[in-house]
TORLUM-732012 format. One record per residue: residue number from 1; residue in three letters; chain; x, y, z of N, C-alpha, C in turn. Coordinates in Angstrom, 1 decimal. Layout:
BEGIN
NUM,ALA,A,X,Y,Z,X,Y,Z,X,Y,Z
...
END
This chain:
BEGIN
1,UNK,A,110.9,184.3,140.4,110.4,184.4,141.8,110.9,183.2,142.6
2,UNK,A,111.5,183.4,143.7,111.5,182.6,144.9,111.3,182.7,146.2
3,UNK,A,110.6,181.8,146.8,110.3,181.4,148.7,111.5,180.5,148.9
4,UNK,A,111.9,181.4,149.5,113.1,181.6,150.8,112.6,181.6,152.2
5,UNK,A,112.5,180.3,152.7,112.0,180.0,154.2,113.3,180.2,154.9
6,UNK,A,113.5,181.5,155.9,114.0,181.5,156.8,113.9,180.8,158.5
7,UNK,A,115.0,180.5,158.7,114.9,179.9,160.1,114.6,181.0,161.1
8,UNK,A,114.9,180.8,162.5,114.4,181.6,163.7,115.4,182.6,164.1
9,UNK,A,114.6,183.5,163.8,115.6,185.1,164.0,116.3,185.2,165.7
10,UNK,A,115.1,185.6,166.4,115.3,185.7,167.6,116.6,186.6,168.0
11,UNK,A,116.5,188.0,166.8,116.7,189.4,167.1,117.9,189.1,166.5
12,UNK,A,118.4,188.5,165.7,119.8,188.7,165.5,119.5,189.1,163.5
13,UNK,A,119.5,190.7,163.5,119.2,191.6,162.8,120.2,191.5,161.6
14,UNK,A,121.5,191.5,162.3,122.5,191.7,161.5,122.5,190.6,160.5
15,UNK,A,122.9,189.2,161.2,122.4,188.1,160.6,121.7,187.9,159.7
16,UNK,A,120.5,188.6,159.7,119.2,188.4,158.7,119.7,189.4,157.3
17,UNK,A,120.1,190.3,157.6,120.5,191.1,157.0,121.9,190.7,155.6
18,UNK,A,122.9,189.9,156.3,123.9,189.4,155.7,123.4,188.1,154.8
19,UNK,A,122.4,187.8,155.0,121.9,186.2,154.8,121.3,186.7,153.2
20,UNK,A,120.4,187.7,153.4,119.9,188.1,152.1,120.8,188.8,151.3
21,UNK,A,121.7,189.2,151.4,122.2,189.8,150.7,123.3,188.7,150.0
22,UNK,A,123.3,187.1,150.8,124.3,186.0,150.2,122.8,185.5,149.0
23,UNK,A,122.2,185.5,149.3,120.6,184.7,148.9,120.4,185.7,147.1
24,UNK,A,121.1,187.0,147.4,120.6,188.2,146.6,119.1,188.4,146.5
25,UNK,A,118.4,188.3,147.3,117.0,188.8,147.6,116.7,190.0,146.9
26,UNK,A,115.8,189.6,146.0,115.0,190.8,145.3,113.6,190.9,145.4
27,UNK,A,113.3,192.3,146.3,112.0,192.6,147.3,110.9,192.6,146.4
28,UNK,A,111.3,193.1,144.9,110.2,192.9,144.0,109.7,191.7,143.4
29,UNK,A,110.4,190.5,143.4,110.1,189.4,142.8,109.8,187.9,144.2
30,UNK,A,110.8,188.1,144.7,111.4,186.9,145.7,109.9,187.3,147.0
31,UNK,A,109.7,186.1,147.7,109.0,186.1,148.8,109.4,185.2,150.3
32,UNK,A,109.6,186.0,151.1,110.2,185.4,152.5,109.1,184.6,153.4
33,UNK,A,109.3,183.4,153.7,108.8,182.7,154.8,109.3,183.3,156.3
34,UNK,A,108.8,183.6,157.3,110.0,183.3,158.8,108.9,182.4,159.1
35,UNK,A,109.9,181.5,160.0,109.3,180.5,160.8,109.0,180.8,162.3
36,UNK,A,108.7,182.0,162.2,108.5,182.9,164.0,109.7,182.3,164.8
37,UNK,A,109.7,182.9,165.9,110.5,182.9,166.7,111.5,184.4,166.1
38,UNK,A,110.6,185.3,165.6,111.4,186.8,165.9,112.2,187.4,166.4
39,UNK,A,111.3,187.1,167.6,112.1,188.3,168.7,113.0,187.2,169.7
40,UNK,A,113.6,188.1,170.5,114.2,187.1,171.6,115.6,186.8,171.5
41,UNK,A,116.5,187.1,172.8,117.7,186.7,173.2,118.5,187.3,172.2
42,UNK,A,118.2,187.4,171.0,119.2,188.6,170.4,119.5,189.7,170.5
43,UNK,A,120.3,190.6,169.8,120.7,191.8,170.4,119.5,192.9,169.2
44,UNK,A,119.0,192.3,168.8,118.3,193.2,167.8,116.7,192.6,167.2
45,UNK,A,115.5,192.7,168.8,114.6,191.5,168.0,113.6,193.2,167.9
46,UNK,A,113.7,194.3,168.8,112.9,195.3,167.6,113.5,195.8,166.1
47,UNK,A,114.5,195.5,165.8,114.6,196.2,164.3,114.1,194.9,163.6
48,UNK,A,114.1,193.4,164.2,113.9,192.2,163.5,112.6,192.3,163.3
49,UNK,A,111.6,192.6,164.1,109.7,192.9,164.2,109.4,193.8,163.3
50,UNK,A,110.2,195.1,163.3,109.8,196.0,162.3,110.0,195.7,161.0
51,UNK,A,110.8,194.6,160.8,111.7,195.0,159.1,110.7,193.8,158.9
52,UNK,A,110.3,192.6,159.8,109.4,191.2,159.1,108.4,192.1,158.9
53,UNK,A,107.8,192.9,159.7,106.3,193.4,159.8,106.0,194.1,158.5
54,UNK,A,106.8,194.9,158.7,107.0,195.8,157.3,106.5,195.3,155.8
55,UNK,A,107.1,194.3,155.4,107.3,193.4,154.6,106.5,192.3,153.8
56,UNK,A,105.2,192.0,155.4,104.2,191.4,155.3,103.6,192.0,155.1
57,UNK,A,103.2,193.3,155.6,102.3,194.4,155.5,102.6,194.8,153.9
58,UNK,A,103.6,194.2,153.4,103.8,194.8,151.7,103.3,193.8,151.3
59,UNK,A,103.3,192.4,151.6,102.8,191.6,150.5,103.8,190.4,150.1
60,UNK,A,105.1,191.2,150.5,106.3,190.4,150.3,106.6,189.5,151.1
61,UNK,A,106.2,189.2,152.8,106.4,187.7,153.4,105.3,187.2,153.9
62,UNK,A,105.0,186.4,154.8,104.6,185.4,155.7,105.5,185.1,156.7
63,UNK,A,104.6,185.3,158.0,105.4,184.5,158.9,104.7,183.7,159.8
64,UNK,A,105.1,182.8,160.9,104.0,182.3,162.1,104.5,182.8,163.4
65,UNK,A,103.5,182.4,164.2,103.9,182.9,165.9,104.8,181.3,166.1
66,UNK,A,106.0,182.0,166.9,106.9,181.0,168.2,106.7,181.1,168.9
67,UNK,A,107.1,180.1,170.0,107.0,180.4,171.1,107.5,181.7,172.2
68,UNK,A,108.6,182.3,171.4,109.5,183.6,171.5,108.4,184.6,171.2
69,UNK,A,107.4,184.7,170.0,106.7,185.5,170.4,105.4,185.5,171.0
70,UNK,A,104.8,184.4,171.3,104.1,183.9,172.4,104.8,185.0,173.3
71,UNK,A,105.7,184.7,174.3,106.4,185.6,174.9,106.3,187.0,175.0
72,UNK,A,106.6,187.3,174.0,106.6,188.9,173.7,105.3,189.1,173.9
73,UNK,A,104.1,188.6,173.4,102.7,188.9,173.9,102.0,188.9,175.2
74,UNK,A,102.9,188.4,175.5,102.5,187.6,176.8,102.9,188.7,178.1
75,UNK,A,104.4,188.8,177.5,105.2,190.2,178.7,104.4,191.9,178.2
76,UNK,A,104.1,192.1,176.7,103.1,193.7,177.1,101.9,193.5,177.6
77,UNK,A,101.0,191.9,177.5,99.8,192.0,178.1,100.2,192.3,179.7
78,UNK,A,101.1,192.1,180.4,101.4,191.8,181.8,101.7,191.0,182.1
79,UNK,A,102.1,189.7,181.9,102.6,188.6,182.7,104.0,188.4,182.8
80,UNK,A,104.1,188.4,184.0,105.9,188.6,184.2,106.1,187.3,184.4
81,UNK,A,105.4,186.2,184.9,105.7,185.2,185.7,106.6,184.4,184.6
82,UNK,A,106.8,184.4,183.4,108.2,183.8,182.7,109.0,184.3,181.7
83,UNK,A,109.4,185.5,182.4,110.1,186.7,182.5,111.3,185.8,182.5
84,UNK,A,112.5,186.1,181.6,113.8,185.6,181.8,115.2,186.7,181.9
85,UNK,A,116.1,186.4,182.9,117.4,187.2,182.6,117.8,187.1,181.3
86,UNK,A,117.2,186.0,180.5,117.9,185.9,178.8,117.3,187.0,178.0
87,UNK,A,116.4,186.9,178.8,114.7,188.2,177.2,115.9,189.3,177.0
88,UNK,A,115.6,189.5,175.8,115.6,190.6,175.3,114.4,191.9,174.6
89,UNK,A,113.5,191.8,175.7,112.4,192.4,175.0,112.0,193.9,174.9
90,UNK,A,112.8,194.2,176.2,112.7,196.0,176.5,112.4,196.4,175.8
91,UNK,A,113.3,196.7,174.5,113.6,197.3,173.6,112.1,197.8,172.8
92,UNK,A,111.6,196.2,172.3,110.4,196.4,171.8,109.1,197.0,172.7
93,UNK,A,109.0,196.3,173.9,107.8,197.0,175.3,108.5,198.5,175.6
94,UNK,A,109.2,199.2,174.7,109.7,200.5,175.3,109.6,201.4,174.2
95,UNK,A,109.1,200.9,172.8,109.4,201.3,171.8,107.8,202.3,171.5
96,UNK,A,108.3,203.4,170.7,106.7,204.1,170.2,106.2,203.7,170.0
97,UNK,A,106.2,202.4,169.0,105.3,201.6,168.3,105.2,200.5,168.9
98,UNK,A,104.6,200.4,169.8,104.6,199.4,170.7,103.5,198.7,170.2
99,UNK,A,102.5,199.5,170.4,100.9,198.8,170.5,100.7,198.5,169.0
100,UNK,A,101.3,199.3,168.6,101.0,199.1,166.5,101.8,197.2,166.3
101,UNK,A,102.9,197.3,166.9,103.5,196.3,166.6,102.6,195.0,166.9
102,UNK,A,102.5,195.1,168.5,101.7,194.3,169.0,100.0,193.5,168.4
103,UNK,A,99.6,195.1,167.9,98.2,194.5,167.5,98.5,194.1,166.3
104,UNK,A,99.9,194.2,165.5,99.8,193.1,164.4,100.3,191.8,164.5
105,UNK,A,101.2,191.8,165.2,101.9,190.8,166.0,100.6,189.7,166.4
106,UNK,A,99.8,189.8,167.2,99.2,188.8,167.6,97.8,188.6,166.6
107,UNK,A,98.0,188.9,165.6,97.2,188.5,164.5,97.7,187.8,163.4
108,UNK,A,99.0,187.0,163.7,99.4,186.6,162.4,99.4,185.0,163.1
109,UNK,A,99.0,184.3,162.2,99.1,183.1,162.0,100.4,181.7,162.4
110,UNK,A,99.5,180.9,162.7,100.2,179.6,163.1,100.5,178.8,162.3
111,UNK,A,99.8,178.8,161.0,100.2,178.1,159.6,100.2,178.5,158.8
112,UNK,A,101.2,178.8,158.0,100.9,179.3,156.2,100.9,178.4,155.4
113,UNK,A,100.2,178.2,154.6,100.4,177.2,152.9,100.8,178.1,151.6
114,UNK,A,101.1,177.1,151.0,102.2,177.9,150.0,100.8,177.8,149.0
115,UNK,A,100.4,179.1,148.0,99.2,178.9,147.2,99.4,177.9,145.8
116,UNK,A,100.6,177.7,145.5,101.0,176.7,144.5,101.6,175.3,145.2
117,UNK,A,102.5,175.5,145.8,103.1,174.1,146.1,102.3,173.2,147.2
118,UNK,A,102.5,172.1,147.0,101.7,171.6,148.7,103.1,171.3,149.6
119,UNK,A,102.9,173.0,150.1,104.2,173.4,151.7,103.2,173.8,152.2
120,UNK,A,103.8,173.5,153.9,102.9,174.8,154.5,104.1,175.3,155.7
121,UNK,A,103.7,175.5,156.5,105.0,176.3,157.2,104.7,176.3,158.9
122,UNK,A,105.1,175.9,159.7,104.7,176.1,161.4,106.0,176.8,161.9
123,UNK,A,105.5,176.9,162.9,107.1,177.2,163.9,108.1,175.7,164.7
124,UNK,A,107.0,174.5,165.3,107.6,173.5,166.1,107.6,172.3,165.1
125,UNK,A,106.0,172.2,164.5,105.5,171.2,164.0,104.1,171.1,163.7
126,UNK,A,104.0,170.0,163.5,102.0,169.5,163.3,102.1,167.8,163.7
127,UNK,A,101.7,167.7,164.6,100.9,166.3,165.0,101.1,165.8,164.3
128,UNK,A,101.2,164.2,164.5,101.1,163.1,164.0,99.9,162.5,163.4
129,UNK,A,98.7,163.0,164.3,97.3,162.3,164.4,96.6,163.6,163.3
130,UNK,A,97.5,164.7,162.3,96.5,165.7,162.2,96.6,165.5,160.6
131,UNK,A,95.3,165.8,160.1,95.9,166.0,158.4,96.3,167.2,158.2
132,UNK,A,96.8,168.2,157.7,96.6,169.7,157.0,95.9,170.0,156.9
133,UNK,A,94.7,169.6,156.7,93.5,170.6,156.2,93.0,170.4,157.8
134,UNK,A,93.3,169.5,159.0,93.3,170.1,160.4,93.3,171.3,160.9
135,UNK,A,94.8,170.8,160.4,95.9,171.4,161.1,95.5,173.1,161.4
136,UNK,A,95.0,173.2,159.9,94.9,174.3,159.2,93.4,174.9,160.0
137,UNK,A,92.1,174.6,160.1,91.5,174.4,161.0,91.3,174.6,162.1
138,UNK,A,92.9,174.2,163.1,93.0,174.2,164.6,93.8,175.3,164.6
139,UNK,A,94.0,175.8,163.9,95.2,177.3,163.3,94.5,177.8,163.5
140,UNK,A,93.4,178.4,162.7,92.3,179.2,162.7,91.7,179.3,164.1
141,UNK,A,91.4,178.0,164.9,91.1,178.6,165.9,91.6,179.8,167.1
142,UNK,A,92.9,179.1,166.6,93.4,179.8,167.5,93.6,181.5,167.3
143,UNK,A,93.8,181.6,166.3,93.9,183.2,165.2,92.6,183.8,165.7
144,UNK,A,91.7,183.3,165.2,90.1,183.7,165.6,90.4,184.1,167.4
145,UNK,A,91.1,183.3,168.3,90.9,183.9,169.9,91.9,185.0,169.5
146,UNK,A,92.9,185.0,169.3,94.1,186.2,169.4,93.4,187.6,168.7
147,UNK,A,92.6,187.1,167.8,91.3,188.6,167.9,90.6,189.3,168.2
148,UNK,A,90.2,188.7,169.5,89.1,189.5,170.3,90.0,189.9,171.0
149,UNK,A,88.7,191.1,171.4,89.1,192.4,172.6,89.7,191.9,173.8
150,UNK,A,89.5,190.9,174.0,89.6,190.4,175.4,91.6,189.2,174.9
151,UNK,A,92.2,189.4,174.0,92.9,189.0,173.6,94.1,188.6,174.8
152,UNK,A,94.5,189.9,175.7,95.4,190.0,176.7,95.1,188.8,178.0
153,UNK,A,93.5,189.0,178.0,93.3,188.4,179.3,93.3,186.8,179.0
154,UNK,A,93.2,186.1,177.9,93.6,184.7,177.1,95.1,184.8,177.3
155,UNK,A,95.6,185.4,177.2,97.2,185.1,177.7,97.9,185.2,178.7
156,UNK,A,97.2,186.3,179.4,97.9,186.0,180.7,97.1,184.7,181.4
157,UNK,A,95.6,184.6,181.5,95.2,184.0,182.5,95.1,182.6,182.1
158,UNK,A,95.0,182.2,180.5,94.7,180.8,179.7,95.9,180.1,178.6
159,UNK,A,96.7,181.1,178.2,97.4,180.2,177.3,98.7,179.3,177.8
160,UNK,A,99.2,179.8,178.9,100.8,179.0,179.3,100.3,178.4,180.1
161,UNK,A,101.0,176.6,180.1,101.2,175.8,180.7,101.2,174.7,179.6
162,UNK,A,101.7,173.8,180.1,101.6,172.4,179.5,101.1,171.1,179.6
163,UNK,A,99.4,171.7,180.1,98.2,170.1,180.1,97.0,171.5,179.0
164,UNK,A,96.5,170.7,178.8,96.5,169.3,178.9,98.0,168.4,177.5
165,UNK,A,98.4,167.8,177.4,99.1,167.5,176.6,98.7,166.1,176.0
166,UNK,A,97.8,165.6,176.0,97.3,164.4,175.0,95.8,164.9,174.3
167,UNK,A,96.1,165.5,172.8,94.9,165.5,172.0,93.6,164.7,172.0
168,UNK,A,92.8,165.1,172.1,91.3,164.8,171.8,90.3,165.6,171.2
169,UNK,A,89.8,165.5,170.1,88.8,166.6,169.6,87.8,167.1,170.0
170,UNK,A,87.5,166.3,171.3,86.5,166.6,171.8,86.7,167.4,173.2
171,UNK,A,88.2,168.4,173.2,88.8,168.9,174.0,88.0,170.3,173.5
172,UNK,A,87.5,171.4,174.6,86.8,172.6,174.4,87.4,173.6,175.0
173,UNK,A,87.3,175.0,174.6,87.8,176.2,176.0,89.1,176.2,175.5
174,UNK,A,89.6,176.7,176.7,90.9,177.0,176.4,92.1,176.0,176.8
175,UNK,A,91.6,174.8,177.3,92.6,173.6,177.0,92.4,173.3,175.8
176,UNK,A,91.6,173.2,175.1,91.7,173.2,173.5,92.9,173.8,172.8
177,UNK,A,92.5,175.1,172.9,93.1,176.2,172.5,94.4,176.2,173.0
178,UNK,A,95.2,175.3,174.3,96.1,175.4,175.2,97.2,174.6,174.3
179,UNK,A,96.4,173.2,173.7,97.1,172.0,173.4,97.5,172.7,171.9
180,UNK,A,96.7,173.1,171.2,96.9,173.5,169.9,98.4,174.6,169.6
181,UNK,A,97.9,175.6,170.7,99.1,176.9,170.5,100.8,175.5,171.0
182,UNK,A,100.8,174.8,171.8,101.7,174.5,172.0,102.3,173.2,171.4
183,UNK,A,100.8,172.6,170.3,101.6,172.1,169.4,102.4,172.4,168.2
184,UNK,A,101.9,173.7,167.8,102.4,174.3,166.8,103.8,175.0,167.0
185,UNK,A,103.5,175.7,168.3,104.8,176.9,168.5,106.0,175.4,170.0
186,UNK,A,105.6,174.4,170.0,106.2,173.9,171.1,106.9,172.8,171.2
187,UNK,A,105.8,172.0,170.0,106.9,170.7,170.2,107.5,170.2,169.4
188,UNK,A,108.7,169.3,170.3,109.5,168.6,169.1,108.8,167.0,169.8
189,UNK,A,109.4,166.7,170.8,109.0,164.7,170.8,107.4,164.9,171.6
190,UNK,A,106.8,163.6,170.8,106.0,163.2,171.2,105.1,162.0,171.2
191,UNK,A,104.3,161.0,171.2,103.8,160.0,170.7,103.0,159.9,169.9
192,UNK,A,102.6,158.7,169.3,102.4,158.5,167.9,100.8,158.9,167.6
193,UNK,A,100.2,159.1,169.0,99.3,159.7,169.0,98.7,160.8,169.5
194,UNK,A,100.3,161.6,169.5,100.7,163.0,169.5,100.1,163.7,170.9
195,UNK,A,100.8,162.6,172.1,100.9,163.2,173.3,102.1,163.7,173.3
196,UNK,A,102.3,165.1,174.1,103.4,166.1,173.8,104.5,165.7,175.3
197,UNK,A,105.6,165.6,174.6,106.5,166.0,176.0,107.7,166.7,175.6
198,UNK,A,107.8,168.3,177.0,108.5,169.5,176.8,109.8,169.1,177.2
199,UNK,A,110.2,168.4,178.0,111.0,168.7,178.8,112.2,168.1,178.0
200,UNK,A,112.9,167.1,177.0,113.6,166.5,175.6,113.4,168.0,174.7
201,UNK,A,114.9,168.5,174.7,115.3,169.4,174.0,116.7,169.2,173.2
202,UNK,A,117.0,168.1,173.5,118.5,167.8,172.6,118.0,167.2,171.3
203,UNK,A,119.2,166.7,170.0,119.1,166.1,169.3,118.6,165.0,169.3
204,UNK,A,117.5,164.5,168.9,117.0,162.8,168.8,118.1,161.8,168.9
205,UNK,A,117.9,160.6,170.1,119.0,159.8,169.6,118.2,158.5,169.5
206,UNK,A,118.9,157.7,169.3,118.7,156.0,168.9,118.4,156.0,170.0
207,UNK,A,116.4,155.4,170.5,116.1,154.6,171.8,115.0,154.3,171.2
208,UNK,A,114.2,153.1,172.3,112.7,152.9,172.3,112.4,153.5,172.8
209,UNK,A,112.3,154.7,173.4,111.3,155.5,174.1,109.9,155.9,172.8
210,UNK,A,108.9,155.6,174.2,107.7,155.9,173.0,107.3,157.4,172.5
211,UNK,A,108.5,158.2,173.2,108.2,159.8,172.7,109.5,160.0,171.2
212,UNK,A,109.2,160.2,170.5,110.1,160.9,169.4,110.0,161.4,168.6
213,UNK,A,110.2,162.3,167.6,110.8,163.4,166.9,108.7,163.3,166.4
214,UNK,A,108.0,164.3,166.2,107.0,164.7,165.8,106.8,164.0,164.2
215,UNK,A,108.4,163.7,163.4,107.7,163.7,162.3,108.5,162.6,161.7
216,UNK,A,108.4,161.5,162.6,109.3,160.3,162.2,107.9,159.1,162.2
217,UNK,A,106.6,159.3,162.8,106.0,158.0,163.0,105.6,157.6,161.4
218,UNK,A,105.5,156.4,161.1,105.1,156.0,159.8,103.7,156.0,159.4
219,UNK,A,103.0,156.2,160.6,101.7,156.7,159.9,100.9,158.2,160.1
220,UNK,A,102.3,159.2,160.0,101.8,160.6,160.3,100.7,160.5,159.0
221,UNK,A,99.8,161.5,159.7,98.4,161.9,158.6,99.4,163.4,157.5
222,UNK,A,100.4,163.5,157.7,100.3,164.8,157.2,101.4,164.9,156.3
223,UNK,A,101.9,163.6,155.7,103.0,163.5,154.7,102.8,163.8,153.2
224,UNK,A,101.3,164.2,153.0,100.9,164.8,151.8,101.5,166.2,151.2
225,UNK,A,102.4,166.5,152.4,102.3,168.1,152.3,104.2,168.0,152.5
226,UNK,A,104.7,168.9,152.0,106.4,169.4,152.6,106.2,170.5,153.8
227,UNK,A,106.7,170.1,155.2,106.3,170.9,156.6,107.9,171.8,156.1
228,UNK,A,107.9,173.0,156.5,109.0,173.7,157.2,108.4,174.6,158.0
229,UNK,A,109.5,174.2,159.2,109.6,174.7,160.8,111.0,174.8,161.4
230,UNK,A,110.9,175.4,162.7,111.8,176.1,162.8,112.2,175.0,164.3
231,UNK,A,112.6,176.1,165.4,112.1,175.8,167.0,113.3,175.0,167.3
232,UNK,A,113.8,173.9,166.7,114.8,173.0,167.2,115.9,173.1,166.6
233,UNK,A,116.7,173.8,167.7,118.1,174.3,167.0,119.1,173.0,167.0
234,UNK,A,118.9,171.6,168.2,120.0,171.1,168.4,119.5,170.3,167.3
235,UNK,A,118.2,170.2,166.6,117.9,169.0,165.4,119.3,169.2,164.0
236,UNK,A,119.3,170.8,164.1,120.6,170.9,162.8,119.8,170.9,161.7
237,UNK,A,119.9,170.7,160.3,119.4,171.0,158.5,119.0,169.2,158.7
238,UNK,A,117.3,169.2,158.1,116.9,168.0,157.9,116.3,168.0,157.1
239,UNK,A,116.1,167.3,156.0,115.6,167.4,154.5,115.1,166.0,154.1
240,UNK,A,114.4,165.5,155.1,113.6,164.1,154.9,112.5,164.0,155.2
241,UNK,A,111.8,162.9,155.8,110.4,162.6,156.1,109.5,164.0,155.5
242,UNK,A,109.6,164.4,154.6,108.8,165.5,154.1,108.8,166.8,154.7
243,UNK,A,109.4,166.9,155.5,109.6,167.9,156.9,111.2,168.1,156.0
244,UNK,A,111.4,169.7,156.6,112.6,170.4,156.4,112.5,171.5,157.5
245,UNK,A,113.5,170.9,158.3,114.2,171.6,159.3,114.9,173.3,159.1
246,UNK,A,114.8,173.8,159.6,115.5,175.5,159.1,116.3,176.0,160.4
247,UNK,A,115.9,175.7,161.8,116.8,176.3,162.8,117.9,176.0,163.0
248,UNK,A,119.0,176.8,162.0,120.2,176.0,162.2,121.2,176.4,163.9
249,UNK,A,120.8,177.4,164.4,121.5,177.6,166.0,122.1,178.9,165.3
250,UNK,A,121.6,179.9,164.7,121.9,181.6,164.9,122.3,181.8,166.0
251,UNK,A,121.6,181.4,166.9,121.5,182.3,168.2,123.0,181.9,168.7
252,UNK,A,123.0,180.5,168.7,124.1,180.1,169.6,125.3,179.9,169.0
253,UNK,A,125.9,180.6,167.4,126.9,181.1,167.3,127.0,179.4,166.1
254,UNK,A,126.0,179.5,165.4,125.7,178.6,164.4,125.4,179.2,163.1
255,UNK,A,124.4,179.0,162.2,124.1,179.2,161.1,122.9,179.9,161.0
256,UNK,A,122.3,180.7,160.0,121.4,180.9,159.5,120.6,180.5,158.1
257,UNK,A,119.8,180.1,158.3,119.5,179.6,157.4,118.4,180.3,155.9
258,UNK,A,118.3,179.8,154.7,117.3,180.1,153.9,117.3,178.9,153.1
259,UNK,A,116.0,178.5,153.0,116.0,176.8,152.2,115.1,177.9,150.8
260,UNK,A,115.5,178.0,149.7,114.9,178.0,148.5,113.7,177.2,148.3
261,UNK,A,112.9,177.3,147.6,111.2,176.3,148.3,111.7,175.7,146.5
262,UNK,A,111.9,176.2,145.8,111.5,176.1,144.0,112.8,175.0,143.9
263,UNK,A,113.8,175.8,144.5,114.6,175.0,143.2,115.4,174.1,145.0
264,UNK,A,114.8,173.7,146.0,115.2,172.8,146.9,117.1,173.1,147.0
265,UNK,A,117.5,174.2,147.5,118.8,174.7,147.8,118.6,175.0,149.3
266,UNK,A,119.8,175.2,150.2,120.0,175.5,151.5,120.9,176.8,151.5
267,UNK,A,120.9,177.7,151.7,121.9,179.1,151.9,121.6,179.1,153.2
268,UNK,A,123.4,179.4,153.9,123.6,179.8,155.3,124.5,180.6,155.5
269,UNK,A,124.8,181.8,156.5,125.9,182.6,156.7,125.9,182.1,158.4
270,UNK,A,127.5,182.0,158.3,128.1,181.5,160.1,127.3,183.1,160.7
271,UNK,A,126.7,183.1,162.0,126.4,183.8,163.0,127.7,183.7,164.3
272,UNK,A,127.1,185.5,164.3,128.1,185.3,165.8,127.4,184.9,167.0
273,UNK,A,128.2,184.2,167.9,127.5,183.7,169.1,126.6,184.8,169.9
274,UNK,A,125.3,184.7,170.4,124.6,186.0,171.0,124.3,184.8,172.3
275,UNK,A,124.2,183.7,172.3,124.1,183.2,173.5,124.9,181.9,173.9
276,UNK,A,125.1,181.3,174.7,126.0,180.1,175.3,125.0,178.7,174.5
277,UNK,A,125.7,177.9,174.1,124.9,176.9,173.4,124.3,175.6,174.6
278,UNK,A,123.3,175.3,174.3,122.4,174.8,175.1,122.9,173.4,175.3
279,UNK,A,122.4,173.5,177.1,123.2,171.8,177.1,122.3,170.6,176.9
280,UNK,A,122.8,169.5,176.7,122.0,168.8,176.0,121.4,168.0,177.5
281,UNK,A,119.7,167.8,177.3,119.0,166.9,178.2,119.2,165.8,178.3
282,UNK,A,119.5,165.1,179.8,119.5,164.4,179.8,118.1,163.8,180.5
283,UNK,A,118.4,162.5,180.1,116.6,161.8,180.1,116.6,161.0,181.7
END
């Protein structure tokens, strides 16, 4: 048996499709991680929803919410307001199985741990200031809101934006709940006491700025554990600080990735380009 942590789909079906078949995936033994980010900008993020969902519903994967499908929850509850000419979501808001998809969709999880290894799995990251068994914790909170009946109206009216952005535990409501979803599904740089900043989307470079890569401070709480996450396509394959990077840029006509969890291997198949590659921020 092997855990095969895949990187971020974001509908490119075919991709996923070719990847396993280089990996030789066998449905009866082998077990899939995704690192969410599903749906989105690809040409195929409902057959990507059905085939993960499927799967988990068998027993055979795990996956977490991205911020891609933050998204997707966010556009059938109603909120257009960050609606993009890129989405590709029709497909799935038009589909029979809309509501089936959805009410499984926003019940899956922000962290998985691996029940043998000490891995666990996010979509952006985990704090600096958090241990795992936090982490794991402030995960749950948030799973626990995405379950009530009142689920839709927590997303259109409470979960987007980006304050508060400096942790405190004695943060309540739904800026609690605000900082948490967007540390998990959002960030990459931040401070050492894991104040978040959105707007640094390129690869890390050599500076003193007091914001940087989530998983470089020397006294993160959370190097007990091996992180894989997805989210940051320009970071490229990183296999250090106990963190393993998986988004290799599918989307933008890069790689796909599968990191083997057992025997620590990388498998990738070249993707075709589905979108224009992102320019890099300048500061």
């Amino acid at each position: 048996m092997t855990t095969y942590v895949i990187g971020d789909l974001q509908g490119c079906y075919d991709e996923l499709q070719a990847l396993l078949k280089h990996i030789d995936y066998q449905p009866q033994s082998d077990h899939l991680w995704f690192v969410g980010d599903i749906v989105n900008r690809g040409p195929k993020s409902l057959a990507c929803l059905r085939f993960v969902k499927q799967l988990c519903e068998q027993g055979k994967a795990d996956m977490v919410l991205g911020n891609h499908d933050f998204h997707l929850l966010a556009a059938y509850a109603g909120l257009e307001k960050f609606t993009s000419k890129s989405d590709t979501l029709s497909e799935i808001l038009n589909a029979d199985d809309v509501d089936a998809l959805m009410d499984w969709l926003r019940l899956q999880p922000l962290m998985v741990t691996h029940p043998i290894y000490q891995a666990v799995m996010v979509h952006a990251g985990i704090p600096p200031q958090w241990s795992i068994q936090e982490a794991q914790g402030y995960a749950q909170e948030v799973k626990n809101q995405l379950a009530q009946p009142d689920w839709k109206t927590f997303i259109t009216n409470h979960l987007f934006g980006s304050e508060p952005n400096d942790w405190d535990n004695s943060l309540k409501g739904y800026e609690r709940i605000r900082y948490i979803v967007n540390a998990f599904a959002r960030m990459r740089f931040c401070t050492a006491k894991g104040k978040l900043e959105f707007k640094l989307k390129s690869a890390p470079k050599d500076n003193d700025s007091k914001y940087q890569p989530w998983f470089v401070f020397p006294k993160r709480r959370n190097k007990d554990y091996e992180i894989f996450f997805g989210h940051w396509s320009t970071l490229g394959a990183i296999d250090a600080y106990h963190i393993h990077a998986t988004d290799t840029g599918c989307l933008w006509g890069g790689k796909m990735t599968a990191y083997a969890l057992e025997s620590k291997q990388r498998f990738t198949v070249d993707c075709e380009q589905q979108c224009k590659p992102k320019l890099k921020n300048k500061k």
